[in-house]
Each structure stands twice: as structure tokens, then as C-alpha cells.
N, C-alpha and C positions, 0 to 999 in steps of 0.2 A: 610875901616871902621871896629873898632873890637865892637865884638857882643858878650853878652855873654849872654847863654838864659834860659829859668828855665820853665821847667813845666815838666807832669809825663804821662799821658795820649794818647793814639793816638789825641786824636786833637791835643796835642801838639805837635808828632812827625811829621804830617803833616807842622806842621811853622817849623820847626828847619828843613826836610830836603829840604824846598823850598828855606829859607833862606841859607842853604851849597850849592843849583843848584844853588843861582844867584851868588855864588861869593863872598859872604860876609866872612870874618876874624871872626869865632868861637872859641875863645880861651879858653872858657870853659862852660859847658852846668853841668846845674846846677837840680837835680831831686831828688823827695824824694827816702829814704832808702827802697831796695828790699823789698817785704811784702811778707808773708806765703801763698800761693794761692794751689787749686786743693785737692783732697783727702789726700793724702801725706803728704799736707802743708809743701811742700817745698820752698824756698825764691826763688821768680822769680824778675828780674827785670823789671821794668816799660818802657812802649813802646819808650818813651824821653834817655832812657839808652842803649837801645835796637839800637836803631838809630845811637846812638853816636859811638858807639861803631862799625856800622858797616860803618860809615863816618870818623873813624879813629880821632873821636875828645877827649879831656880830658874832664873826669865825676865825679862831685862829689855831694856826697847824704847825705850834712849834715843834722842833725835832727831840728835845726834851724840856721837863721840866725843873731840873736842878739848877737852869743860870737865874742867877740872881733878875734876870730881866723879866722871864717867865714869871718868876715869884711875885714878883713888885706888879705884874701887871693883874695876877691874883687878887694880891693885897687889894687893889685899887676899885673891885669889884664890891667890895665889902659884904659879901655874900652871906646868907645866912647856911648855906649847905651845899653841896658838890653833888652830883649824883654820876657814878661811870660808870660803864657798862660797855665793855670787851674795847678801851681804851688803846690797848696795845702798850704803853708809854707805863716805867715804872714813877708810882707817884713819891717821891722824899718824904720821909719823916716831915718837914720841915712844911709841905704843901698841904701835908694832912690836916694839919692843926690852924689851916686858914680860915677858911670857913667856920662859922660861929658854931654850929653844931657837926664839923668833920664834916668828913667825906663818907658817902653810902655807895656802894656796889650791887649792881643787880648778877648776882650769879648764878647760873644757869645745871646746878645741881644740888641736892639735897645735902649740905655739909655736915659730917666734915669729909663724905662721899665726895671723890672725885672733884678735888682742888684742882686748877691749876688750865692748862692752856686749853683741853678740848674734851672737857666733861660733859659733852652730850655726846659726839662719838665713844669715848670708851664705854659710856651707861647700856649704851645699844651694843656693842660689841662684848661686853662681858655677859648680858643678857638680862639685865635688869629687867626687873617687870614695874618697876615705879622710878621716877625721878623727880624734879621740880625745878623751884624758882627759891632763892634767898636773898634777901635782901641783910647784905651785913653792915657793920659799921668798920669801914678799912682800918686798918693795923698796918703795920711793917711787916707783915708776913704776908708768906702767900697764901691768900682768902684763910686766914687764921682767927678774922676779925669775927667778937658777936655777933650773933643773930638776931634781927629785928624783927622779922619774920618772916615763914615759910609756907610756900605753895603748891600744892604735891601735883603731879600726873603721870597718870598711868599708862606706863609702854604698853601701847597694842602689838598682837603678834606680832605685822607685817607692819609695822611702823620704821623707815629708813631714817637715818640720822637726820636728813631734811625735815620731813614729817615733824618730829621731835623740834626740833629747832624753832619752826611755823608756831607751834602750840605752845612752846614756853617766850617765844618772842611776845606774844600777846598778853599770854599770864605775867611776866616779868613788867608789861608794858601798864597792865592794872595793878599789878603788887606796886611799883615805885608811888605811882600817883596814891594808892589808897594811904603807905606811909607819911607820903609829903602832907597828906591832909592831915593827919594825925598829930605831925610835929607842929602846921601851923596850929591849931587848935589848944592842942595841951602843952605845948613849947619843950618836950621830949619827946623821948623815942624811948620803952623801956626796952632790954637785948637781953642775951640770953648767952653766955658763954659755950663756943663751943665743945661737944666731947672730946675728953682724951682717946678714947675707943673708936674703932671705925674708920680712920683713917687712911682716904688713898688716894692718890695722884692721875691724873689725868694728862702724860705726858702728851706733848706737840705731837703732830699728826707729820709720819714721815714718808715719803714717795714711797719707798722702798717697801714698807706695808702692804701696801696696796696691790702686789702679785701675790694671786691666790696659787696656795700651800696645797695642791689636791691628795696630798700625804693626812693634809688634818682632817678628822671628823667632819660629816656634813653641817652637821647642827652649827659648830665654830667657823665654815667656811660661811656659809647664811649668815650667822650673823655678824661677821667683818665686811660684805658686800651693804647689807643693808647701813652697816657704820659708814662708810666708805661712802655713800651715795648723800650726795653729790660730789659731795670731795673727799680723797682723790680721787675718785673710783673706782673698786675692782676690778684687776684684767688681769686674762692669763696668754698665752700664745699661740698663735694656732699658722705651720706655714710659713713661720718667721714672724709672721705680723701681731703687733699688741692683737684682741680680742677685749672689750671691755663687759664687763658682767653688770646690769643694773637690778637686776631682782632673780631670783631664785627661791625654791622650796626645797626640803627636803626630801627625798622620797627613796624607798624601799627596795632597793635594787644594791647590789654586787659585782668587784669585779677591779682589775688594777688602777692605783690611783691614778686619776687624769686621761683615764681612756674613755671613748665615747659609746656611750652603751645605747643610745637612741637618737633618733636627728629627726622630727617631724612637729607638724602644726601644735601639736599639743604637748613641746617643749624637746630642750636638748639635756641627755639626759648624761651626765657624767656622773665616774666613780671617784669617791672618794676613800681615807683613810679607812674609814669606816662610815657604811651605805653610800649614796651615791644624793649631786643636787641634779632638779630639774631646772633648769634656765629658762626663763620665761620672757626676760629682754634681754635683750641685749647690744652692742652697737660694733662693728666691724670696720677695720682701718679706713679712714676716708670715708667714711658714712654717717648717717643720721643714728640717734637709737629708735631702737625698733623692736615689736613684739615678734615673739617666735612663729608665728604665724607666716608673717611678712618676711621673714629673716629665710624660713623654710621654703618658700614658694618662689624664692628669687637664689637662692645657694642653698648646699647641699654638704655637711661634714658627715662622711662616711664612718660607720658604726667601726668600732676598732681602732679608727685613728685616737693619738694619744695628741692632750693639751698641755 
């Protein structure tokens, strides 16, 4: 069965090289255009290229897919199915219907739960205790398509959006392969229409988020740092200087928002809107991240100061 697959990101590199271990016919793997990254800002390419490249497949990184040239080069594939997975690139009506059996999507929440550009940070930041993997059949809509089937897992307490991402990369990366096996074998895929009911968005992930709110509840402030981590990261101010926050607890204390109610080995302890978090890492301008530990025994934020 020929496959031709699209997406830019390690999660995607993880489906493209499970789908090359089982076996499948890759005739061409499809990723966005190198991007400028690092000080230097030199053009690196993306981990889906990265892959390809060392699996010895053909790579192409158009800018999009609606010129007829893109299309044709599609066409010329004669594929039996598309498989993409955080792609970046909107696919046309017109791309959809190339492929002999469509195009399949591995998406990275429990539909019709958190559609759209960053549905594993908001899963973690509204507090979900369960999320998963979908594997849909694309539509013109955003992730509106069938369900072919679903992978469930379970947010642990302290599980950070990274965490989350590692563990559905892997499931996402068995769910495609177990499908594709199914479609060669029975030459469908039977789906499942999504609910009308349940329905929410998972808007793009914006800088401006990512200063922590010490007015909001601790519980909400925890779980925006854990969403946040690795990207963008929580930080608040301390002195002029960002402050970046990578894990914290809640903990049982009072007192004005953003003011420092503790500073020692065994965490920094701010108030919030209501209760107060413990800080347990964290990384200071021009530094490495570091445990509170480290953070304590090397600097000193005096009890009272406000963040």
C-alpha cells in the first residue's frame, strides 16, 4: 500500500518512522519549508525531514498545496492514502480526494474535545484528567472529520504538556500503523461520525499567556505552568527581570497576590488569588533551569518581596 505522509514536528516523525518499520510504500513525505532557528538563525530542517532523509525517502517542502503543481505532483504518486499529522499546511478540498482512500489525520485529542491548533496544552491547562489520540478521516473542516478510531490516556497529576505530548506521540505513532494495517487487509476503514455535543477549540498558543496571573487561583496558575512547559513557558518578574516558572505545587498558605511568602531549599513559596504555589524549578534571566534547591543556595528572594 503507497503512503504519502505530511507533517513537520517530532510527533510527526514518530508516525512516518513507525509507518517506514511496518513496511509501508512511502513515496513521498511531504513537510513545511526549513525555518531560521538558533542564534545564528540559520535554516534547519524540520524533524519529518530529518527522518526522511535518514530513511532514505523523497521530501518535498512546498509552501502550499493549492498550486496546481503541488496537485499534479500528488496525483503522480498514485497513492493509496495520505496520512498527516500536525502538517501545518491547509489541505484543499481538491487534495483531499487524491488519495484512493482520503486523507487520515492523527490527532492529538479526544474529539470532538479540543479541535484545532494546541489540544494538548489546553487539555492540561483546563485540567483534564483524560485525553488521547484520533485518528480521523479529514474533511474541510477543522478536525470535524470521522473517527476511525480512538486512543485514550490518562493525565497524571503532575504530568506537563511535554510529558503529555511524549506519550500521545507514541500512541498516535501505534494508532496510525495499527489502522494502515487494517485498511491494507479489509480495503476500508469503517468511522464514526463525530458529536454534535462537546465541542471546543483549542486556540494557538500565544506569548502573552504565558505571564503568570498571581491574582488567579493557585490550582489555575499550576495548571497553565505545567501547559506552558516547554513552550512558552511560564514567567513572571522579579527585579525587572523575566523569572521563568517550570513546575510548581499548590500549597496551603495566604497572603497578597504575587508576594513571596518563603524562599528556601524546600521551594519558593508565593501567594496567589486564592492559596499560594510552591516553586520547585525554576530558571532566572541568563541562566540554566534549576531545582529550588540550587536556585536557593546560590540567590536569595526575600520573604515580602512582590512578583
Amino acid at each position: 500500500m503507497r503512503v504519502i505522509f505530511a507533517g513537520t514536528p517530532d510527533f510527526s516523525a514518530a508516525a512516518l518512522k513507525a509507518i517506514a518499520a511496518a513496511g509501508f510504500d512511502i513515496p513521498l513525505v511531504l513537510t513545511q519549508p526549513d525555518r531560521p532557528k538558533g542564534r545564528g538563525m540559520k535554516l534547519q530542517p524540520s524533524a519529518v525531514k530529518q527522518a526522511a532523509i535518514e530513511l532514505g525517502l523523497t521530501v518535498a517542502q512546498p509552501s502550499s498545496l493549492k498550486s496546481e503543481d503541488a496537485q499534479e505532483m500528488l496525483r503522480q504518486q498514485k497513492a493509496d492514502v495520505m496520512v498527516v499529522a500536525a502538517y501545518g499546511l491547509i489541505l484543499p478540498k481538491s487534495v483531499l480526494t487524491i488519495p484512493t482512500h482520503g486523507c487520515l489525520n492523527i490527532h492529538a485529542s479526544l474529539l470532538p474535545r479540543w479541535r484545532g491548533a494546541a489540544p494538548i496544552q489546553r487539555a492540561v491547562e483546563a485540567g483534564d484528567t483524560e485525553t488521547g489520540v484520533c485518528i480521523m478521516q479529514m474533511d474541510e473542516g477543522l478536525d470535524t472529520g470521522d473517527v476511525v478510531s480512538e486512543h485514550r490516556y490518562a493525565i497524571q497529576q503532575h504530568d506537563t504538556a511535554g510529558d503529555v505530548h511524549d506519550a500521545l506521540m507514541l500512541l498516535g505513532a501505534q494508532a496510525i500503523v495499527a489502522d494502515l494495517q487494517r485498511l491494507q487487509q479489509e480495503g476500508r476503514l469503517k468511522s464514526t461520525p463525530q458529536p454534535e455535543n462537546g465541542v471546543t477549540y483549542a486556540h494557538k498558543l500565544a506569548k502573552e499567556e504565558a505571564r503568570i496571573n498571581w491574582h488567579e487561583p493557585a490550582e489555575v496558575v499550576e495548571r497553565k505552568i505545567r501547559a506552558f512547559n516547554p513552550v512558552p513557558s511560564a514567567w513572571t518578574e522579579y527585579q525587572g527581570k523575566p523569572l521563568k516558572i517550570w513546575r510548581a505545587e499548590v500549597a496551603d498558605y495566604s497572603g497578597v497576590a504575587g508576594e513571596v511568602l518563603h524562599c528556601g531549599s524546600d521551594g519558593l513559596i508565593v501567594a496567589c488569588g486564592e492559596q499560594a504555589l510552591r516553586i520547585t524549578e525554576l530558571q532566572p534571566a541568563g541562566s540554566k533551569r534549576m531545582l529550588i534547591a540550587a536556585f536557593a543556595a546560590g540567590k536569595h528572594i526575600e520573604v515580602g518581596a512582590q512578583l
